[in-house]
VOPAGU-2260 file (C-alpha; in pm, 1 decimal, decimal comma):
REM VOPAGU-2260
SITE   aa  ch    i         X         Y         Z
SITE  UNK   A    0       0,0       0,0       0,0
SITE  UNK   A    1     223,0     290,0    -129,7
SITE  UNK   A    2     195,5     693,9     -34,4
SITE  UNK   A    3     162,2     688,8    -392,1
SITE  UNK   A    4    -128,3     512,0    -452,5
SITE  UNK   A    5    -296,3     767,0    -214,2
SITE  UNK   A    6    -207,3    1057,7    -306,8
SITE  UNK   A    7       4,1    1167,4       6,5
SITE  UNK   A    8     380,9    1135,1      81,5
SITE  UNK   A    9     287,6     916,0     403,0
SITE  UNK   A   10      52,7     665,5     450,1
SITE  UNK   A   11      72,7     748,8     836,6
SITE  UNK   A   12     194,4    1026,3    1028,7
SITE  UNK   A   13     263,3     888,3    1419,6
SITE  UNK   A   14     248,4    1152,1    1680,7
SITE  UNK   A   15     324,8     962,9    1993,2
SITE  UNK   A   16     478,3    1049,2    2342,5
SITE  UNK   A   17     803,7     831,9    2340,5
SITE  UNK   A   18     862,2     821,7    2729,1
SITE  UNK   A   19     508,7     683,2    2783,8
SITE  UNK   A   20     574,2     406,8    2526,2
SITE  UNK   A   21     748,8     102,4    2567,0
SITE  UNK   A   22     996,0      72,4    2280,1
SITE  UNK   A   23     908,7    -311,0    2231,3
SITE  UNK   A   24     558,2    -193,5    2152,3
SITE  UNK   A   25     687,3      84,1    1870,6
SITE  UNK   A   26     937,5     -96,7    1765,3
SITE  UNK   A   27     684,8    -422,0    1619,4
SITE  UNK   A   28     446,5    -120,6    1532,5
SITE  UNK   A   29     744,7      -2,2    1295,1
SITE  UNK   A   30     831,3    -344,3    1164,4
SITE  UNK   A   31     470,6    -423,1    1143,2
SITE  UNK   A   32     449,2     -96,8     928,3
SITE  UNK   A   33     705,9    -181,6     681,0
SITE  UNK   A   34     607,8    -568,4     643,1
SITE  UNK   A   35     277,2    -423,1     537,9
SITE  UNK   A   36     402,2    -169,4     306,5
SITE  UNK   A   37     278,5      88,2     477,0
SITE  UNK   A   38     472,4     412,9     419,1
SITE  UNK   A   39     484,6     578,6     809,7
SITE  UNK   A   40     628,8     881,5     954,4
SITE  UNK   A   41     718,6     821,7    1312,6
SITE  UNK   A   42     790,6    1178,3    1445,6
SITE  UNK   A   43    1083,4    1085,7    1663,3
SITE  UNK   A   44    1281,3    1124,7    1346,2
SITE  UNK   A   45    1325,8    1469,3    1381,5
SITE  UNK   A   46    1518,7    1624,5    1660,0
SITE  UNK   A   47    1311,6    1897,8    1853,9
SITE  UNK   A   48    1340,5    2263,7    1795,6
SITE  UNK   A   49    1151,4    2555,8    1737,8
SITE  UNK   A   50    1338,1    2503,3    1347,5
SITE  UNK   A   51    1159,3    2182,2    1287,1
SITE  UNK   A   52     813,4    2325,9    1349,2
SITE  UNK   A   53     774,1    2394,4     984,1
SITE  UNK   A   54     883,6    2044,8     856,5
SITE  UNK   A   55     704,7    1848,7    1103,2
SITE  UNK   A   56     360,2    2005,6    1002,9
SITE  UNK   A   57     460,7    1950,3     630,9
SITE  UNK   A   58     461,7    1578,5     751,0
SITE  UNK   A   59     155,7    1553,2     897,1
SITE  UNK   A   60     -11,7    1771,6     589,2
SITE  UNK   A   61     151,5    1516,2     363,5
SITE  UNK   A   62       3,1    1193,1     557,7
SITE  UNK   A   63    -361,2    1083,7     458,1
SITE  UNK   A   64    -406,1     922,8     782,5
SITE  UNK   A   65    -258,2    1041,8    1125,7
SITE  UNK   A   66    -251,5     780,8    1431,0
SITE  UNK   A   67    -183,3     955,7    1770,7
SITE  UNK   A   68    -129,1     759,9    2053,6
SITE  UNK   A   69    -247,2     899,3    2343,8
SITE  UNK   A   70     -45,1     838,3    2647,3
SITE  UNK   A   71     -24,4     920,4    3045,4
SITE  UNK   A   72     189,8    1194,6    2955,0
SITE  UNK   A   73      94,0    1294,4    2615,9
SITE  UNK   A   74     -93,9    1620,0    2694,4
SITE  UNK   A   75     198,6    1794,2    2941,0
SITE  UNK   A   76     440,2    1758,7    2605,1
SITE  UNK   A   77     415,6    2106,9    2462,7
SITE  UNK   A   78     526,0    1935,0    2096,6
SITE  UNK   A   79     269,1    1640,7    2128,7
SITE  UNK   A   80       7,3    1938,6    2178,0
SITE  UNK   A   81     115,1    2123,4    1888,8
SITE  UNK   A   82     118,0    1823,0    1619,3
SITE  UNK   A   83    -244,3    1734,6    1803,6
SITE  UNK   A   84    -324,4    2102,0    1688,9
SITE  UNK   A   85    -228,3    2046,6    1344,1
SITE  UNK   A   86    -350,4    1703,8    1312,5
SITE  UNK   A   87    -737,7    1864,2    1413,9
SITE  UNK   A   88    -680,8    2164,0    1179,4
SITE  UNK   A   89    -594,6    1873,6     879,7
SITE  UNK   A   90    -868,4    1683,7     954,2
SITE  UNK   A   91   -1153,2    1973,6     957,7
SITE  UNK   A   92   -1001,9    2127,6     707,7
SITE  UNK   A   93    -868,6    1915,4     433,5
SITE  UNK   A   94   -1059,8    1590,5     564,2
SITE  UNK   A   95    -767,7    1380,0     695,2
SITE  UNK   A   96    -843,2    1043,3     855,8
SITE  UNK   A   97    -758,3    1073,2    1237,6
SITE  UNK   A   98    -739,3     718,2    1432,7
SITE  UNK   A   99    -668,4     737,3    1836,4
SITE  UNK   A  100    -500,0     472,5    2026,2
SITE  UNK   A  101    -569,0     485,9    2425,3
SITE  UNK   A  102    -204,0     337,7    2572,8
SITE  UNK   A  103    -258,9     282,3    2899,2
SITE  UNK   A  104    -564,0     556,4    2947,9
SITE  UNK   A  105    -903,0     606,7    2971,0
SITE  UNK   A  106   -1064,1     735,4    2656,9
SITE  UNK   A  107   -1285,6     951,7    2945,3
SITE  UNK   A  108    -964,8    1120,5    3035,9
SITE  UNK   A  109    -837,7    1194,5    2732,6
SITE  UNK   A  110   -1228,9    1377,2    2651,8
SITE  UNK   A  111   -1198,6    1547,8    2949,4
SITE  UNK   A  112    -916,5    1683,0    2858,5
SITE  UNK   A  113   -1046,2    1829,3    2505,8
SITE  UNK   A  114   -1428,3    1806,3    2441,8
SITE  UNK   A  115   -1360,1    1824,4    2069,8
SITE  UNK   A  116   -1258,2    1488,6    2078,8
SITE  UNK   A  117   -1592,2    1302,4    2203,5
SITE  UNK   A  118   -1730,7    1331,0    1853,6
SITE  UNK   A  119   -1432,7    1348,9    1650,5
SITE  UNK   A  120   -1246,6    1004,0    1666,5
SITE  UNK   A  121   -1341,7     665,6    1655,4
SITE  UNK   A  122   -1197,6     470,0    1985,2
SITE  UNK   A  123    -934,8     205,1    2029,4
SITE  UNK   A  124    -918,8     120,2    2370,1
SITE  UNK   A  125    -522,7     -34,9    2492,3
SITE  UNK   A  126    -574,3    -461,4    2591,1
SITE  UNK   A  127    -215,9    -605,1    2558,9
SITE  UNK   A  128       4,1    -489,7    2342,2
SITE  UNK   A  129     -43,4    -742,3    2085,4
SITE  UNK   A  130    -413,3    -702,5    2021,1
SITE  UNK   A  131    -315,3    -332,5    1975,5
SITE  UNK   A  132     -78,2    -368,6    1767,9
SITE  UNK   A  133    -306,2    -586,0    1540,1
SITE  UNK   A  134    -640,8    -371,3    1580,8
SITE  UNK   A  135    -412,1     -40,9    1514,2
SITE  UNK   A  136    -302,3    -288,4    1132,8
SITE  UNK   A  137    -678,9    -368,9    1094,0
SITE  UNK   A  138    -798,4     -14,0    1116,9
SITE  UNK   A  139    -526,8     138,8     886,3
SITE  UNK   A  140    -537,1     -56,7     603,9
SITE  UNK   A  141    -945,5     -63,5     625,0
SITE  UNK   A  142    -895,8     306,8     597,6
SITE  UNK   A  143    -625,6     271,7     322,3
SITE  UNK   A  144    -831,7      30,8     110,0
SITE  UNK   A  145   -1171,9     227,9     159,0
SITE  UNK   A  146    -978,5     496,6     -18,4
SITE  UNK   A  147    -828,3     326,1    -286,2
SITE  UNK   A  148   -1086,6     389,7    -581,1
SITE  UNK   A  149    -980,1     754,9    -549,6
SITE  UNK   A  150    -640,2     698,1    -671,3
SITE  UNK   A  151    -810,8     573,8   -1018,9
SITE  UNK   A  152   -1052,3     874,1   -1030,2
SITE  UNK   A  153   -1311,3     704,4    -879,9
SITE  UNK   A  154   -1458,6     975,0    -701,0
SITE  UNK   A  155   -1833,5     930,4    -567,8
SITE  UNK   A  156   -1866,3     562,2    -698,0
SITE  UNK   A  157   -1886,2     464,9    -419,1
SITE  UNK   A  158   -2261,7     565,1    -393,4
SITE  UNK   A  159   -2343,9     407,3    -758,4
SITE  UNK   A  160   -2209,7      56,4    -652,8
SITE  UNK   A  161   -2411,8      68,1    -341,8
SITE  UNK   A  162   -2682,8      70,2    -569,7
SITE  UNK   A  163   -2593,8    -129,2    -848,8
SITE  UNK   A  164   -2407,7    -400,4    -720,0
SITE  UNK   A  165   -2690,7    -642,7    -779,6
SITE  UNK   A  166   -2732,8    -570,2   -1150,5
SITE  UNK   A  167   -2412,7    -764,0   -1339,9
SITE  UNK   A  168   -2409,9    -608,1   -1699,7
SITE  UNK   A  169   -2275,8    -878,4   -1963,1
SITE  UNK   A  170   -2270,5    -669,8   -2238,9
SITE  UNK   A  171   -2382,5    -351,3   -2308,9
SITE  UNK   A  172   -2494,1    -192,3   -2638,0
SITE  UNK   A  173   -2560,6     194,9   -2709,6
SITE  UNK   A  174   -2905,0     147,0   -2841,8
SITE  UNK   A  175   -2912,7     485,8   -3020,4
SITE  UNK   A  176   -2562,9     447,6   -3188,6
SITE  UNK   A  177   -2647,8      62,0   -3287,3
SITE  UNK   A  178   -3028,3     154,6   -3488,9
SITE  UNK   A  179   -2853,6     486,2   -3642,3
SITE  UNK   A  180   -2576,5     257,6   -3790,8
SITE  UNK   A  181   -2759,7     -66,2   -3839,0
SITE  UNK   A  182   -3123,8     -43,4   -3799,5
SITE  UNK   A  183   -3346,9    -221,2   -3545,5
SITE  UNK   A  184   -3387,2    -580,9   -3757,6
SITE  UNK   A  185   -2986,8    -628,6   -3709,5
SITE  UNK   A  186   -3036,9    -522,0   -3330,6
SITE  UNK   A  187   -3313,3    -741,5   -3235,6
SITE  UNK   A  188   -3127,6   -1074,7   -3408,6
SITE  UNK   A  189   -2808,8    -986,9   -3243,9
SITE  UNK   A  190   -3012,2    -944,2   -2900,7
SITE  UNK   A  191   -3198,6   -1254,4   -2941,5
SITE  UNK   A  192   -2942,8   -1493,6   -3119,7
SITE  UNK   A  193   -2712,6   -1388,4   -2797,3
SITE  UNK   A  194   -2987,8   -1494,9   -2571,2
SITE  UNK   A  195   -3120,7   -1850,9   -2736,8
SITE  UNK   A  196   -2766,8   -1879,3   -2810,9
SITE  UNK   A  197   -2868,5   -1960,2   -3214,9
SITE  UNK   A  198   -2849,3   -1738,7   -3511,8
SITE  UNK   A  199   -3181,4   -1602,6   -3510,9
SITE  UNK   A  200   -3368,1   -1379,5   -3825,1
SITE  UNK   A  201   -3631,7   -1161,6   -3791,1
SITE  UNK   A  202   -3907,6   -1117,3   -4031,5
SITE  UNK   A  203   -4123,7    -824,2   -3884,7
SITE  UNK   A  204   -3900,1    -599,9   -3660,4
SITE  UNK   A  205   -4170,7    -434,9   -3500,2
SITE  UNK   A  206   -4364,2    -758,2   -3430,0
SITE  UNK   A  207   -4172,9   -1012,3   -3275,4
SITE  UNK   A  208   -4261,7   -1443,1   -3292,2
SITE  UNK   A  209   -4482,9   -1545,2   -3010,8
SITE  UNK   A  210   -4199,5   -1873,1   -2996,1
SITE  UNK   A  211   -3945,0   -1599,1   -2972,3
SITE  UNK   A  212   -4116,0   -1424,6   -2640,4
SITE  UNK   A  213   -4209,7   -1791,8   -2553,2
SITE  UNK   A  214   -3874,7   -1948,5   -2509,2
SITE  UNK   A  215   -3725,8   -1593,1   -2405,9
SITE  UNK   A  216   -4024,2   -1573,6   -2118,5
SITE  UNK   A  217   -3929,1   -1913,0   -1981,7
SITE  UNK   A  218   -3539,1   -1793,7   -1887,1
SITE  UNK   A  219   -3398,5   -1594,9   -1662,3
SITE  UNK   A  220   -3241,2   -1316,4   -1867,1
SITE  UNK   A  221   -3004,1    -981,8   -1800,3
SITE  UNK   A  222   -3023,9    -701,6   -2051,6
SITE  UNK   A  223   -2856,5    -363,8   -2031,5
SITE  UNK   A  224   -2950,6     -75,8   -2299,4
SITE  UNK   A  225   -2723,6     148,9   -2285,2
SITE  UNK   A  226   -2811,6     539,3   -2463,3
SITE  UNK   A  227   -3180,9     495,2   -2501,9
SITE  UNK   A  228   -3275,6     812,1   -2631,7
SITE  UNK   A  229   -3675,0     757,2   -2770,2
SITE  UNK   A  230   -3938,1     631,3   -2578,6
SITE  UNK   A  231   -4065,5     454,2   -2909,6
SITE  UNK   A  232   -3752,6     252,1   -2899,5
SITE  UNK   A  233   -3814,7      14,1   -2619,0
SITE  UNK   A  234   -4157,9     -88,3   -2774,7
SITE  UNK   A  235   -4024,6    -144,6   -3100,1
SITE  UNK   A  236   -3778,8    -395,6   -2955,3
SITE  UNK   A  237   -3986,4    -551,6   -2755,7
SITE  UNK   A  238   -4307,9    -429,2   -2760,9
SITE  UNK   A  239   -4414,6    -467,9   -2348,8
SITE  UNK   A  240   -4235,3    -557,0   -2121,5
SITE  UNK   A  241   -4458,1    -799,5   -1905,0
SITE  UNK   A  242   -4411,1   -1132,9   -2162,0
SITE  UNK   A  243   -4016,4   -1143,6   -1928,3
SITE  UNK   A  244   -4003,2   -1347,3   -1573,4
SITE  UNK   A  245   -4042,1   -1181,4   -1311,0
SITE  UNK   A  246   -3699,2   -1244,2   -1201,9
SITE  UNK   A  247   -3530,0   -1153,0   -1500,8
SITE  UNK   A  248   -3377,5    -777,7   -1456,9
SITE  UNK   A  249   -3374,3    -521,5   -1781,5
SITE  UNK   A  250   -3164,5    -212,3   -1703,3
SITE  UNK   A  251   -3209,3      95,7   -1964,1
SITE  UNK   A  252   -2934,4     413,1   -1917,4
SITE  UNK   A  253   -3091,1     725,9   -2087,8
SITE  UNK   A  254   -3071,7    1067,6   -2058,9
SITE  UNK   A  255   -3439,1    1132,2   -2040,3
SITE  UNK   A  256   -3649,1    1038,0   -1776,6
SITE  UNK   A  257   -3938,5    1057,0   -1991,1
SITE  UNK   A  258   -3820,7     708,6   -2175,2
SITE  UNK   A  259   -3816,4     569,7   -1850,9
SITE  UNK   A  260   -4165,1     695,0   -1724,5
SITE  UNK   A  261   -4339,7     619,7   -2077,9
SITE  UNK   A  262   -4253,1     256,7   -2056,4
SITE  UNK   A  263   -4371,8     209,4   -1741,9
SITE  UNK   A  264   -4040,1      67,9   -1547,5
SITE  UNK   A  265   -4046,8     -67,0   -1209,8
SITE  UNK   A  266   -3767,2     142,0   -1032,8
SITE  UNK   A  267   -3561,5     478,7   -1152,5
SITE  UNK   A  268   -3267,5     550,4   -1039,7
SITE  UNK   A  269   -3120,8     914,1   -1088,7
SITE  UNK   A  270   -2736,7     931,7   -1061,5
SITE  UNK   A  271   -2667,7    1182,4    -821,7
SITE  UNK   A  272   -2378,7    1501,6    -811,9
SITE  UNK   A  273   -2127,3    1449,9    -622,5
SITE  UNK   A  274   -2075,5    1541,3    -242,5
SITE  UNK   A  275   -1872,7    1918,4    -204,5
SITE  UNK   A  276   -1616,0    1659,2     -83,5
SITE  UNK   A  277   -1600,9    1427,7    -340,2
SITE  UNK   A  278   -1608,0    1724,1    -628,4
SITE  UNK   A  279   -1346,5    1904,2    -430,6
SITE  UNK   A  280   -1134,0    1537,1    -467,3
SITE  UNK   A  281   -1194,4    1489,0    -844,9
SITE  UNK   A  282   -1079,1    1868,4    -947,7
SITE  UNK   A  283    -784,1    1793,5    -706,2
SITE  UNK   A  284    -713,7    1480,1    -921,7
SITE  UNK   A  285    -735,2    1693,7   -1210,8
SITE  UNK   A  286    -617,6    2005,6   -1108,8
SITE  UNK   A  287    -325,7    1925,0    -902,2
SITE  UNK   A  288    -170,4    1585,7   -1030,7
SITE  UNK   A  289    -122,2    1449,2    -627,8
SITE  UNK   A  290      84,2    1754,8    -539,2
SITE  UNK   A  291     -56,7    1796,9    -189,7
SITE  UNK   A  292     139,7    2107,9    -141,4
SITE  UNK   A  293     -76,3    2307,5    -423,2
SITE  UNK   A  294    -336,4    2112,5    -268,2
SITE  UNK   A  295    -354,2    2344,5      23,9
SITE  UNK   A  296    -183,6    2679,7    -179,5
SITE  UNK   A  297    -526,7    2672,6    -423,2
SITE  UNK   A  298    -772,7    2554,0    -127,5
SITE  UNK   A  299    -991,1    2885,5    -104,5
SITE  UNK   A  300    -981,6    2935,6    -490,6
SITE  UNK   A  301   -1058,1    2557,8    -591,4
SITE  UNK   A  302   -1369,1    2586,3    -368,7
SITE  UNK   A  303   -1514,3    2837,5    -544,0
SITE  UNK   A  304   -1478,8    2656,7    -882,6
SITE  UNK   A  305   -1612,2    2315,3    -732,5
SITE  UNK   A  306   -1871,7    2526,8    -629,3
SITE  UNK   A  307   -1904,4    2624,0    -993,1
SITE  UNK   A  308   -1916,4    2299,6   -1122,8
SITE  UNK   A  309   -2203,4    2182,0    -907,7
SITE  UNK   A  310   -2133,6    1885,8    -865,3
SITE  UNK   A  311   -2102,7    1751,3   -1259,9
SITE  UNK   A  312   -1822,9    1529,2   -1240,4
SITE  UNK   A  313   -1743,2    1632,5   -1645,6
SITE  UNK   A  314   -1711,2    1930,9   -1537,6
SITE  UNK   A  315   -1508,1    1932,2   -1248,9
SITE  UNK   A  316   -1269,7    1704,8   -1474,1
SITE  UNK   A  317   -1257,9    2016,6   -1777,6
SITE  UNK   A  318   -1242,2    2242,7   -1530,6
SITE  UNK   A  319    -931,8    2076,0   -1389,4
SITE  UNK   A  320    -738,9    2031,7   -1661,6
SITE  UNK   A  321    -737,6    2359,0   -1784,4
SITE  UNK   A  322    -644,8    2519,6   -1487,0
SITE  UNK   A  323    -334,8    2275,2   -1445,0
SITE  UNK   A  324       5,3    2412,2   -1410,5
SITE  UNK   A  325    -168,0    2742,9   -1452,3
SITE  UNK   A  326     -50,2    3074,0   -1169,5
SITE  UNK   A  327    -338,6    3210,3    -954,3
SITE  UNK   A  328    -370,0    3499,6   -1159,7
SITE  UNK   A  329    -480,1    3264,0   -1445,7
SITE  UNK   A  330    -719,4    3128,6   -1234,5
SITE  UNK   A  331    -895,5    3429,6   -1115,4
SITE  UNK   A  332    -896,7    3542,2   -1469,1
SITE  UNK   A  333   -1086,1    3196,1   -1519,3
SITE  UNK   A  334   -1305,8    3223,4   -1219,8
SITE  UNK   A  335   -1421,8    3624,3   -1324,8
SITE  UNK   A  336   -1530,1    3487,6   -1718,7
SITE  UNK   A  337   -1719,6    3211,1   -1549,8
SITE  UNK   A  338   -1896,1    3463,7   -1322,1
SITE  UNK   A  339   -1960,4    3658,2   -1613,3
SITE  UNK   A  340   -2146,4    3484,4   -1868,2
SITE  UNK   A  341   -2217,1    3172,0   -1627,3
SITE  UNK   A  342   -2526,5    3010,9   -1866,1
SITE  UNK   A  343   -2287,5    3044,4   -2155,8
SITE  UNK   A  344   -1964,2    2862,3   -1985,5
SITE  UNK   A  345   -2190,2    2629,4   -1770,5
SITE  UNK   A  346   -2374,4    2549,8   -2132,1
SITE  UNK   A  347   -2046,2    2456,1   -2264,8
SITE  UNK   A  348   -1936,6    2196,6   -1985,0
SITE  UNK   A  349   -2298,0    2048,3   -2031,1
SITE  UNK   A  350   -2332,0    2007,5   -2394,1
SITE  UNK   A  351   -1921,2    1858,1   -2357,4
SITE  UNK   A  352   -2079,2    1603,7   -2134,1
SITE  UNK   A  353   -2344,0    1504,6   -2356,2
């Protein structure tokens, strides 16, 4: 599992009290680290100073997750306080993943202590030092594997595979593209030979064999239109619907709901936008090219063009990659044209994703 992969210089940034900690206990947390491949930043390898302040925080900026172990003594260390300060400030701020290990405390304490963290962080409590070690493993790659469809540009699927894990597509055909080039005779005998797995001719496109809806009727069968763009064009395919099982599952993309609605489906389900997180990840992707540093230089002023983009993963993507490599003045330039004349931009990024 490689900093790369995720975007970040370090898997794990470790703020830990070293006194309080039995060096048996960091050491296997090291080695168990590194067997793992998991790229960590243990922050006894710098030597304290007001000098290092800068670097250390670059560290923790550069980790995607941060694991503080809180100790007997971690809250009198002035240092521990201060990377606990930037560690919150990464997390609300640029959503960093946060994980808190109790050694030898009372999670009550440590809450006492600062209220913010009641709601914050998810607990480990300390047993022995083994099943720490190997919850502290289990929760960090979780986190580091929950996150890995973002390193492909994933962003927000998530969500769709929640709701379309059920539906396994075999093979999908762009309906509107295949009658535009072919017609729908050539469709329909492709369709149907596929499915009674014989070479199959159609006399009468629009009026299909009752053996042909017979044998088709008695199976079990998975279609996926893809691009249905007429509300004619699942009738003349099939004519109704209601001569299929009951158990057999037709899924039909299209941008118009109205195709949907006219041929009287059983469920819709409208692709969302994307969260102000999950847009604000994508243009990053596109934007940035994993340089965490710009990351943070560009915050305020990517914000206002994921706001822009509204969610439209297209157009977070264009918007992206034209502003990459580009100085801020470039982008305010950008962001004043799209305030401008924002139907006629916004009508651009639409029509692009169409």
């Amino acid at each position: 599992m490689s900093n790369n992969t995720l975007h970040s210089k370090y898997d794990v940034f470790v703020s830990f009290r070293g006194e309080d900690i039995r060096r048996g206990f960091l050491g296997h947390l090291v080695e168990i680290f590194s067997q793992t491949h998991i790229h960590a930043f243990f922050d006894d390898k710098l030597k304290r100073g007001d000098d290092i302040a800068h670097s250390l925080f670059q560290e923790i900026e550069g980790s995607f997750i941060s694991l503080i172990i809180f100790s007997e003594n971690y809250a009198s260390s002035r240092w521990c306080l201060e990377e606990l300060a930037k560690i919150i400030e990464c997390k609300e701020k640029y959503g960093q993943i946060v994980i808190p290990v109790f050694y030898g405390v009372d999670p009550e304490d440590v809450r006492h202590q600062k209220k913010s963290y009641e709601n914050a962080f998810a607990e480990l409590e300390k047993r022995n030092d083994a099943e720490l070690l190997e919850e502290i493993i289990h929760v960090v790659l979780k986190s580091l594997s929950e996150h890995l469809v973002y390193s492909k540009g994933l962003i927000g699927i998530d969500k769709s595979i929640a709701h379309l894990e059920s539906l396994l597509q075999k093979e999908s055909k762009k309906v509107s593209e295949e009658l535009g080039r072919h017609g729908m005779k050539p469709l329909q005998e492709n369709l149907f030979s596929t499915l009674l797995a014989e070479d199959v001719k159609i006399d009468t496109p629009n009026r299909l064999s009752s053996d042909i809806k017979r044998r088709i009727g008695q199976m079990k069968v998975l279609i996926v239109l893809d691009d249905v763009k007429d509300t004619d064009q699942l009738e003349m395919l099939f004519g109704t619907l209601d001569w299929f099982r009951s158990d057999s599952r037709i899924i039909v993309t299209t941008r118009d709901k109205q195709v949907l609605i006219a041929n009287q489906v059983d469920d819709i389900y409208e692709v969302g936008v994307l969260s102000s997180n999950e847009a604000l990840e994508l243009f990053n992707l596109n934007a940035f090219e994993r340089n965490n540093q710009l990351e943070m230089e560009y915050y305020e002023l990517s914000k206002k063009f994921v706001n822009y983009a509204r969610g439209i993963p297209l157009a977070l993507k264009i918007l992206g990659h034209l502003l990459r490599g580009k100085d801020k003045q470039v982008w305010e330039s950008m962001l004043d044209k799209l305030k401008r004349e924002p139907i006629k931009m916004f009508g651009v990024l639409r029509s692009n994703e169409e």
